[in-house]
C-alpha positions as CSV (number, residue, x, y, z in Angstrom):
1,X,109.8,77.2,119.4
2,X,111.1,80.5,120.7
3,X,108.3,83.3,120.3
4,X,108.0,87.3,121.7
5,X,104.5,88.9,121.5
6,X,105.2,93.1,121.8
7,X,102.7,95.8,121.3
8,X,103.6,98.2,118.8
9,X,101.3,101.7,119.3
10,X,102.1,103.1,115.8
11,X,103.7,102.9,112.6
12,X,106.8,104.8,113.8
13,X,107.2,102.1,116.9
14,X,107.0,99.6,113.7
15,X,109.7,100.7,112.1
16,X,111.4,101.2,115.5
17,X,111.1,97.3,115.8
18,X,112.3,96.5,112.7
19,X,115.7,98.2,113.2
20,X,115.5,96.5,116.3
21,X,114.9,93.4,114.6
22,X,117.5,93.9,111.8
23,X,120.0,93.3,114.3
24,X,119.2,90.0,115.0
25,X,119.2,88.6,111.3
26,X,121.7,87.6,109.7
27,X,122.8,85.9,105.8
28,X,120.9,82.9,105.5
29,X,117.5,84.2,107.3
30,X,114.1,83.7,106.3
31,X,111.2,85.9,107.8
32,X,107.9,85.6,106.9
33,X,105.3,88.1,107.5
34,X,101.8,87.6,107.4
35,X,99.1,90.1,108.7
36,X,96.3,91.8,107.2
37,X,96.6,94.7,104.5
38,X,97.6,97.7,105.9
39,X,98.7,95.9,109.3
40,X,102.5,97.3,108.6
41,X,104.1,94.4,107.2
42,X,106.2,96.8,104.4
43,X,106.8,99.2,107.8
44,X,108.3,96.5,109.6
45,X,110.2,95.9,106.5
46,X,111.3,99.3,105.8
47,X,112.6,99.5,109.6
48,X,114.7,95.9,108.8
49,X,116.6,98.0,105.7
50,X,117.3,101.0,107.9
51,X,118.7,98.4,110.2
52,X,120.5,96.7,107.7
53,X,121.9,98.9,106.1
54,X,121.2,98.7,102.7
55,X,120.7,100.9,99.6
56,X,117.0,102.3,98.4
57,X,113.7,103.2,99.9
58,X,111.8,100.2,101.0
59,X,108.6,99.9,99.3
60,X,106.3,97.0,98.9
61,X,107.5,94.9,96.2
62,X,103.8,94.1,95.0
63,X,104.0,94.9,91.5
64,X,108.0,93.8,90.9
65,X,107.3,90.7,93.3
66,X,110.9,91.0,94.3
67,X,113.1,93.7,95.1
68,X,116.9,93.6,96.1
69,X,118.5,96.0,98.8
70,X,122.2,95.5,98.5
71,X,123.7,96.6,101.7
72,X,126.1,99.9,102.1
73,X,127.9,98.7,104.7
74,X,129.3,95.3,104.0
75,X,126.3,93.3,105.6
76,X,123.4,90.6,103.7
77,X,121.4,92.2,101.1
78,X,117.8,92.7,101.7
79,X,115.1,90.4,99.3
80,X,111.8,92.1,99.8
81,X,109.2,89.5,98.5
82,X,105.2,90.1,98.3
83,X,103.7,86.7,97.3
84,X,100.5,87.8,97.5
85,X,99.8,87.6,93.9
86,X,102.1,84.1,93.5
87,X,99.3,81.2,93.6
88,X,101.8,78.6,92.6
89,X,103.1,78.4,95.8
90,X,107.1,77.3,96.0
91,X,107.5,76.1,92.7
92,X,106.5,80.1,91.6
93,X,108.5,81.7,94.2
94,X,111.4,79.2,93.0
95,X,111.4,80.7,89.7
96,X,112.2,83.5,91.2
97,X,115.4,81.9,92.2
98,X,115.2,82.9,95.6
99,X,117.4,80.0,96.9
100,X,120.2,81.4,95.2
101,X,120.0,84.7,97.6
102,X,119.1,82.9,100.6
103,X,122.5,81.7,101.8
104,X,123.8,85.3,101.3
105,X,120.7,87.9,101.9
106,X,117.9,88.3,104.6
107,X,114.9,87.7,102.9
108,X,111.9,88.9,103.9
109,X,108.6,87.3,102.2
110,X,105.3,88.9,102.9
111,X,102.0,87.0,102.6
112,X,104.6,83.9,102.0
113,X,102.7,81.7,105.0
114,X,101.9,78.6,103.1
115,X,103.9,79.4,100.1
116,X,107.7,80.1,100.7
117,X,108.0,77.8,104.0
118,X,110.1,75.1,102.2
119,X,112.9,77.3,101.0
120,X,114.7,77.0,104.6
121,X,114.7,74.8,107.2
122,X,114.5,77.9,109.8
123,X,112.7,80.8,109.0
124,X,111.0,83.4,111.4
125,X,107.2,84.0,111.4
126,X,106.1,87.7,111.7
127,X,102.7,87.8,112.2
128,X,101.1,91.2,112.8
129,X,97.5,92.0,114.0
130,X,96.0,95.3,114.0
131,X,93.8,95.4,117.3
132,X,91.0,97.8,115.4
133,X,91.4,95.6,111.9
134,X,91.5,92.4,113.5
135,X,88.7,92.6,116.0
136,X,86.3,94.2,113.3
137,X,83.6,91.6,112.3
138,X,83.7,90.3,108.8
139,X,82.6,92.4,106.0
140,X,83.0,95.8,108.4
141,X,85.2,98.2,106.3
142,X,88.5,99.1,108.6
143,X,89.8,102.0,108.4
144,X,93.9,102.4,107.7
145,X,95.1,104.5,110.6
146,X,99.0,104.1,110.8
147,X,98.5,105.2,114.7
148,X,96.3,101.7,115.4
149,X,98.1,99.6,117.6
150,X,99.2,96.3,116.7
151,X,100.5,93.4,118.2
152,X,103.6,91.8,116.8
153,X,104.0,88.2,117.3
154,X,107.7,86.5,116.5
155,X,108.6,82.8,116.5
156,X,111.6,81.3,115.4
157,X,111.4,77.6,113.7
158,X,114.2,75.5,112.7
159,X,117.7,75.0,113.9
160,X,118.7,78.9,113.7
161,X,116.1,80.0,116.1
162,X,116.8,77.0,118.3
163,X,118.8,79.0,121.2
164,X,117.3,82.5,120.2
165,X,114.6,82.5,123.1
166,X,116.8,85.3,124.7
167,X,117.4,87.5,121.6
168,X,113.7,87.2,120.5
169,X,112.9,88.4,124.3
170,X,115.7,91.4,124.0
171,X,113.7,92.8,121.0
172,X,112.4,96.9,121.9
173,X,110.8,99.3,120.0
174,X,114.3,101.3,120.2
């Protein structure tokens, strides 16, 4: 499976690495974010629509589950997806009839590991981990400092992400 690992100093350098990123989707794609609450997952996000393209602010979908970004510029639409609060697993995220946009959007699912894995034989797993949140011990409050660095690990599984060792290794903070 191809994987990167980068380390990304701030909030800004997120968003910087989902432009980045947006470049390498394409219709079809299924990324998968996991990290923990405030570790930048809708940042990452909001740097994949700039990249893209595509209409609206990018804003976590937690309360609509699902939001669509239709692209300005001719490209895939953006499905922003926060199955945090989906317990039924694919048969809930399928009644959001989210295989009907796959084949022609980028969709992005956060807090889908587990859940959304079966709508696509490829997908790409995000995961993000905040090096202040993620080393504090269990139970210790963590503060939400967007200028916390994180590291940002990406693998690709499936067919798609097959050959993409090389683009996954090209990815910057641009």
């Amino acid at each position: 499976m191809p994987h990167q690992t980068l380390a990304v100093p701030d909030a800004a350098s997120m968003t910087r690495l989902g432009r980045s990123l947006a470049q390498l989707l394409r219709p079809g794609d299924l990324v998968l974010l996991s990290g923990e609450l405030g570790a930048g997952k809708t940042t990452l996000t909001r740097g994949m629509g700039e990249g893209l393209g595509v209409r609206g602010a990018v804003t976590s979908p937690t309360f609509v589950i699902a939001r669509v970004h239709p692209s300005l510029r001719g490209g895939p639409a953006l499905v922003h997806v926060d199955a945090y609060r989906l317990n039924g697993g694919l048969d809930q995220m399928e009644d959001l009839d989210l295989d009907a946009e796959l084949t022609e959007s980028v969709v992005v699912v956060e807090w889908g590991e587990g859940k959304v894995e079966g709508l696509a034989d490829s997908r790409l797993e995000v995961r993000i981990r905040r090096a202040v949140g993620g080393d504090a011990p269990s139970g210790d409050a963590v503060a939400e400092d967007d200028a916390d660095p994180r590291t940002v690990t990406l693998t690709g599984v499936g067919p798609r992400w097959e050959d993409a060792e090389t683009e996954l290794k090209g990815l910057r903070l641009l």
